[in-house]
LOGU-90213 format. One line per 3 residues: number of its first residue (from 1); their letters; for each residue y, x, z of C-alpha. Coordinates in steps of 0.2 Angstrom, whole numbers. Each point is the difference from the previous one (the first is absolute). Layout:
NUM) A) Y/X/Z ~ ...
//
This chain:
1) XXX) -445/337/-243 ~ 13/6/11 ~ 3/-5/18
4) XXX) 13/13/8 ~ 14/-10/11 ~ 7/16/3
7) XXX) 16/-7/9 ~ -10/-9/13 ~ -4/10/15
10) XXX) -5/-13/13 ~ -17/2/2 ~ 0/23/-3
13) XXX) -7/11/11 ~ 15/10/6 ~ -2/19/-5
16) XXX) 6/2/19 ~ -14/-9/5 ~ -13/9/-12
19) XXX) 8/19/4 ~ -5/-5/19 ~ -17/-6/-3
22) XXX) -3/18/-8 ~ 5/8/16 ~ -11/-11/8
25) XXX) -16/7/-10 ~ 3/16/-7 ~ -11/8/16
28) XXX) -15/-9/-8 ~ 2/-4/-16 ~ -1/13/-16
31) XXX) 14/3/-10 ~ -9/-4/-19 ~ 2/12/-16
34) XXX) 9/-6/-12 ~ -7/8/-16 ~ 3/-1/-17
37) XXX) -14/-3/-10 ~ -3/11/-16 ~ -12/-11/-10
40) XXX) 7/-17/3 ~ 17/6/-4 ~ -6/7/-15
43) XXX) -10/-16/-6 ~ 15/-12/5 ~ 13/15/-8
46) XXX) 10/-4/18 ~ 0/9/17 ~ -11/-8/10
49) XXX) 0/3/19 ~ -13/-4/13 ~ 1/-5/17
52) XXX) -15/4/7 ~ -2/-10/15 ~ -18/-1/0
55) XXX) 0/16/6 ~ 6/-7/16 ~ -12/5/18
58) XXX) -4/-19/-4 ~ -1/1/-19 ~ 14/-12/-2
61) XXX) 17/-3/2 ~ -3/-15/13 ~ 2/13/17
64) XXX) 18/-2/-2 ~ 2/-18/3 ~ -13/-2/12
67) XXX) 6/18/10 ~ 18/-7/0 ~ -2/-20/6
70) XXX) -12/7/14 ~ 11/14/4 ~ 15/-10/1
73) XXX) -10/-15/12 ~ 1/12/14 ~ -13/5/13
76) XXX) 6/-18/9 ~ -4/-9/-14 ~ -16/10/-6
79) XXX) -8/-1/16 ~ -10/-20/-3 ~ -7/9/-16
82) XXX) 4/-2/-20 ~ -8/-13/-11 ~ -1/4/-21
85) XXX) -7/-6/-13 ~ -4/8/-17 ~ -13/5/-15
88) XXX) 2/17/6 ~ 14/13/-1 ~ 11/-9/10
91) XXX) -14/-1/12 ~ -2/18/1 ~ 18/3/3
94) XXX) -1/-11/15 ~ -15/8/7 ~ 8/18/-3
97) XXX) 16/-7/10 ~ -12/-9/13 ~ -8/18/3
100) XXX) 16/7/1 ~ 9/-9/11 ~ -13/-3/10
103) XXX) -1/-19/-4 ~ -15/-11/-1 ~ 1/-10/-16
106) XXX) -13/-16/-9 ~ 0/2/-17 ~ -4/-12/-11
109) XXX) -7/2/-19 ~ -9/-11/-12 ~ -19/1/-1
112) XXX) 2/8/-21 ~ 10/15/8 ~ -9/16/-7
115) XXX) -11/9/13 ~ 11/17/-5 ~ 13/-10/9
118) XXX) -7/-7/14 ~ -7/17/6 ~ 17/8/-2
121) XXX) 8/-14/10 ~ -14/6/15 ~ 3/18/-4
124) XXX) 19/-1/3 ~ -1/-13/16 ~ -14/7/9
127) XXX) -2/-10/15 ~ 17/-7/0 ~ -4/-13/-14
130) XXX) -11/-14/-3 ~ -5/-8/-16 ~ -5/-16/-4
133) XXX) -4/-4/-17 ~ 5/-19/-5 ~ 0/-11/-17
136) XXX) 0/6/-19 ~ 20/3/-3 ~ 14/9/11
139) XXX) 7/-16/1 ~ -14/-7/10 ~ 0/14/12
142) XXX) 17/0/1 ~ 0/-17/5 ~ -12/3/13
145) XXX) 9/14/6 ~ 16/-10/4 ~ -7/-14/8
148) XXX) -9/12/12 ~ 15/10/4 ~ 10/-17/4
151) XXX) -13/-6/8 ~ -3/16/12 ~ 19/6/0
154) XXX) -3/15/-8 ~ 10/10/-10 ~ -3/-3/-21
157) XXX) 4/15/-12 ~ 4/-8/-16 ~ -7/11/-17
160) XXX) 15/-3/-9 ~ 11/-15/6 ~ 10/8/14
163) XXX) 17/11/-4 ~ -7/11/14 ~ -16/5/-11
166) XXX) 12/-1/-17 ~ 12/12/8 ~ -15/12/3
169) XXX) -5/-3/-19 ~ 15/4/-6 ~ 0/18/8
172) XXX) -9/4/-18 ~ 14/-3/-8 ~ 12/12/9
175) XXX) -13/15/-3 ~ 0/-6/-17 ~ 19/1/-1
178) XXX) 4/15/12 ~ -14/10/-11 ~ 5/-4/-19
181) XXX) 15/9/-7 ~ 1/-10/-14 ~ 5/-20/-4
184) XXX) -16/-9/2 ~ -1/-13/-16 ~ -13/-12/7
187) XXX) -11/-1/14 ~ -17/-8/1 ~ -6/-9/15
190) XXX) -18/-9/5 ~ 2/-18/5 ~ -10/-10/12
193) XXX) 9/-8/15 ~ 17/10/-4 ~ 3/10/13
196) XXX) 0/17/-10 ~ 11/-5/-13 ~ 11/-9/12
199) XXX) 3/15/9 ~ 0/12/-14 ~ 11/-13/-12
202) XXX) 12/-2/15 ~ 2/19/1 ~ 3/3/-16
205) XXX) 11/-16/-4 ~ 12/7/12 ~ -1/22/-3
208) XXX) -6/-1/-20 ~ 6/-16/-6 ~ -4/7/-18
211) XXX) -16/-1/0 ~ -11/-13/-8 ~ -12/-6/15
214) XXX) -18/-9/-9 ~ -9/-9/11 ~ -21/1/-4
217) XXX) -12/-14/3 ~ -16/-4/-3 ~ -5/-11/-12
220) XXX) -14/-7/10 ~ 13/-3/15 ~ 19/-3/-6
223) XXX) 4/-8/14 ~ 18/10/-3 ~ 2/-4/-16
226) XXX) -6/-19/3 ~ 13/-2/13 ~ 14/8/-12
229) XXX) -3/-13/-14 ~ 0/-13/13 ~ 16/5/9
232) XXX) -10/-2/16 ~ -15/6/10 ~ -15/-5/-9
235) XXX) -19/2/8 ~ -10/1/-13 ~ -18/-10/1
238) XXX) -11/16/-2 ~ 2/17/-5 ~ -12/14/-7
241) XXX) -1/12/17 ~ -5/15/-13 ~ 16/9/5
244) XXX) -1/-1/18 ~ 13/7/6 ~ 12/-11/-9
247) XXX) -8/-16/-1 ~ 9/-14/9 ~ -1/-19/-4
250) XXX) 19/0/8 ~ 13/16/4 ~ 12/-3/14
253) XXX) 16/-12/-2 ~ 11/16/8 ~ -8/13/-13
256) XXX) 2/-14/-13 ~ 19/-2/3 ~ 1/17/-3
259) XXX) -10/3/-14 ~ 12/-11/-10 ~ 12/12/6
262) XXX) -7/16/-5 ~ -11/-1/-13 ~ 6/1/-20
265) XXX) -18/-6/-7 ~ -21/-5/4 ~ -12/7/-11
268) XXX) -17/-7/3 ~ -16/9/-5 ~ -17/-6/-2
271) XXX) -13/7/12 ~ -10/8/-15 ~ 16/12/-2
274) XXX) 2/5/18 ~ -20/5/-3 ~ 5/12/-15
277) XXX) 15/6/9 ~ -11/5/17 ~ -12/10/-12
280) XXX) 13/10/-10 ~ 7/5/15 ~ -16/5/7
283) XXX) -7/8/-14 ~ 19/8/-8 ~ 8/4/15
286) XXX) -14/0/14 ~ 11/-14/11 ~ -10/-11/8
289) XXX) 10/-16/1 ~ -4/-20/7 ~ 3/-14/-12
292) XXX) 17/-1/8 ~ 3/18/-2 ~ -4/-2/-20
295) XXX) 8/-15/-5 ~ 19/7/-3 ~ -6/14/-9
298) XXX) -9/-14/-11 ~ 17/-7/-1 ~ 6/13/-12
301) XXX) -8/-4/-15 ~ 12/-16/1 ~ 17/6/-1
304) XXX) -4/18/-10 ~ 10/-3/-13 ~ 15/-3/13
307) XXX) -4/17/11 ~ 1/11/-13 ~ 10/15/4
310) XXX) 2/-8/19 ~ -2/6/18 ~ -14/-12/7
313) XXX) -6/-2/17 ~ -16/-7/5 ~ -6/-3/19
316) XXX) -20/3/0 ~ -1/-10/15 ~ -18/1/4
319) XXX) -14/12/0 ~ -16/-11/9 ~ -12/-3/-12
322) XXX) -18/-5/5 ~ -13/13/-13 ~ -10/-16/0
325) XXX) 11/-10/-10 ~ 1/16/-14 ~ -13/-10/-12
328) XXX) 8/-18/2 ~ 17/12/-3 ~ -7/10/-16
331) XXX) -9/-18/-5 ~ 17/-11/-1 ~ 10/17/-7
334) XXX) -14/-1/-16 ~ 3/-18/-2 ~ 18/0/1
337) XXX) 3/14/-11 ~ -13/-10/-13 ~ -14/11/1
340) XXX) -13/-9/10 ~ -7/-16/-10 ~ -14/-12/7
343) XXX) -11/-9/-13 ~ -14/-14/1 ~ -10/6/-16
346) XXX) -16/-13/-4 ~ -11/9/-8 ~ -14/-4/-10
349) XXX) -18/-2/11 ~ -8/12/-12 ~ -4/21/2
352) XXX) 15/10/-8 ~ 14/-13/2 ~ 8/11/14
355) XXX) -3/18/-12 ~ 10/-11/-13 ~ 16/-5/13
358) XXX) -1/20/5 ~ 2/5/-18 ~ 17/-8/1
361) XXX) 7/7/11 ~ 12/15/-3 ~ 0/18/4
364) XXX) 11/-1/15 ~ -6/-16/7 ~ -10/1/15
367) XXX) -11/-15/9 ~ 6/2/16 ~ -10/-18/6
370) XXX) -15/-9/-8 ~ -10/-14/9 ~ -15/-9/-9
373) XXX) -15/-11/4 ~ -10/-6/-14 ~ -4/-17/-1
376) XXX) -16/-4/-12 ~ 2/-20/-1 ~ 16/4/-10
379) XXX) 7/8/-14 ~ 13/10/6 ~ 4/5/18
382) XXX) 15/8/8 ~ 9/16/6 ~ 12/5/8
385) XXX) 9/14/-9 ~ 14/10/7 ~ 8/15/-13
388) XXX) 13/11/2 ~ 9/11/-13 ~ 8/15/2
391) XXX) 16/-8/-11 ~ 4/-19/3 ~ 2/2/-18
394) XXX) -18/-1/-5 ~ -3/-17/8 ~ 5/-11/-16
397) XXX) -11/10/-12 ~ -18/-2/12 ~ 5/-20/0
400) XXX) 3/3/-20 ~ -16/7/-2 ~ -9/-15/13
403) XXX) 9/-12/-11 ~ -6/7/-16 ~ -22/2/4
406) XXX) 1/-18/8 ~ -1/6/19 ~ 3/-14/11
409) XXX) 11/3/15 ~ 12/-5/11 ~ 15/13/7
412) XXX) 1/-2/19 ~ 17/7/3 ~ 12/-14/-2
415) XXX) -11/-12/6 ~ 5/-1/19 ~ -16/-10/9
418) XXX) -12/11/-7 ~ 10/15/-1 ~ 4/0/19
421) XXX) -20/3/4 ~ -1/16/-6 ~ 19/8/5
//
């Protein structure tokens, strides 16, 4: 589906307007690699270039658009203080900018922030900021967070709905473009509230209007793609927080008008996928990314067949990821790509019966979870049996082989109430 309006420039930032907000930040922000990446390339038989903005002093690209709003306020305006809110990178680019401009600043964030995060946010503020950790959502903090600053008259710096904080965004994009010698065929961005790709999309709109500009969602959080279908903004009900970073119920109504403006098309990938994206890129290409930072490499995989032979840009927008979270990660990346499958096997109250199940499984399939408590006023009891295969291939023939010596069990997997107790 294609949604380009390419002849309407209302609501653009103005490339004027992004060129200045790079002169307002270039003193503290770092001026990404751009690199071209040999094995993706090779895999997707296309030149594949990242933008590696988690390797920004605050691991993301978010310094640019809290740097430039706060250095454009003025010390006048700056001296009652700053109020944010955020699920944590934006946060940190506030409390960097806080720190250097000498600025106290409350920061809101949502009480399922990971702890990575939050100590980063202290790291970079030091006694300038103050945290406060409120609700389950962004949304909720954020809410919060406004109320408080009209209430108390103090300055709000918005993650993604202000063309100050976009404009700052949109300095990725001119590296991109003064960097590359070469037409750039399609550019991938992260989506959560839209500032990034409303300030990168404008940028390139008006300097590369060739290129093909693919917006990336979250399937657990489309709150983009929702508001697209729609033809308005949307809030949706609930939303999977997994992906952090870019997990809104709502994005802003000015990032919104310019999102219909800029972007050519949404791909929206399942949370399962991000997780298999972050480990690849761990283990292939020893880059530590966020679940933000992963999901438009995902992205690829859809629109292979049309990159071929292309230039291809992708923005990896964010490197906080929290260690803890590695086994949920690796556990949703083994469901996902069809190699982790929970059971409920009954077995026969009688010695041997679990010898018997063992003999079927395969060579390559390993019990990675059993939980068993005989009962001896019935027949059969219970367990809980997770297995995972080295190839997702080998999951029908076990079941064949249940089916044919009369195991009686029940696959977990697709059954959402009991399935959500164990991931």
């Amino acid at each position: 589906m294609v949604y380009l309006c390419p002849d309407n420039s209302e609501y653009m930032i103005s490339v004027q307007k992004i060129e200045n907000a790079y002169l307002n930040i270039r003193d503290v922000v770092i001026q990404t690699p751009l690199i071209r990446n040999y094995n993706m390339s090779k895999r997707y038989h296309c030149n594949i270039f990242l933008k590696r903005e988690d390797m920004q002093v605050v691991r993301s690209f978010k310094i640019r658009g809290a740097y430039n709003k706060m250095k454009m306020m003025g010390p006048e305006n700056l001296a009652k203080g700053v109020i944010c809110a955020s699920a944590g990178n934006h946060a940190q680019g506030v409390a960097f900018a806080c720190s250097s401009l000498n600025t106290h600043g409350i920061i809101y964030m949502p009480t399922t922030t990971p702890k990575q995060k939050i100590s980063k946010v202290k790291h970079f503020g030091g006694d300038w900021i103050e945290i406060r950790l409120v609700g389950d959502t962004f949304d909720t903090a954020n809410k919060v967070a406004l109320r408080y600053s009209s209430d108390e008259g103090i300055p709000y710096i918005h993650p993604f709905n202000d063309k100050d904080v976009m404009a700052g965004q949109g300095t990725v994009a001119k590296e991109i473009l003064d960097e590359m010698t070469q037409p750039i065929d399609y550019l991938l961005v992260a989506v959560g509230g839209g500032g990034l790709i409303s300030g990168v999309g404008s940028y390139f709109r008006q300097k590369s209007p060739g290129t093909k500009i693919i917006a990336v969602e979250a399937e657990g959080a489309p709150a983009l793609a929702e508001s697209l279908k729609a033809n308005q903004l949307v809030q949706l009900d609930k939303i999977d927080s997994f992906a952090d970073g870019i997990a809104v119920q709502m994005i802003g109504n000015e990032t919104f008008e310019i999102c219909k403006e800029v972007i050519d098309d949404i791909i929206l990938v399942p949370e399962g996928n991000i997780c298999s994206s972050i480990l690849s890129l761990y283990n292939d290409e020893a880059i530590v990314v966020e679940p933000a930072g992963a999901i438009s490499i995902s992205a690829l995989d859809y629109i292979s067949d049309d990159i071929q032979g292309k230039n291809v840009v992708i923005i990896v927008c964010g490197g906080n990821n929290d260690i803890t979270r590695t086994e949920d990660i690796r556990e949703r990346a083994l469901l996902w790509e069809g190699r982790k499958h929970y059971f409920i096997v009954r077995f026969p109250q009688r010695a041997g019966a679990l010898l018997d199940f063992l003999k079927l499984m395969g060579p390559n399939d390993d019990i990675a979870h059993f939980a068993y408590t005989k009962k001896t006023t019935r027949d059969s009891g219970p367990a809980l049996v997770g297995i995972e295969f080295k190839y997702k291939e080998d999951y029908q023939p076990l079941v064949d082989r249940l089916v044919a010596n009369n195991i009686n069990f029940e696959h977990l997997n697709n059954n959402p109430l009991l399935f959500q107790m164990l991931v």
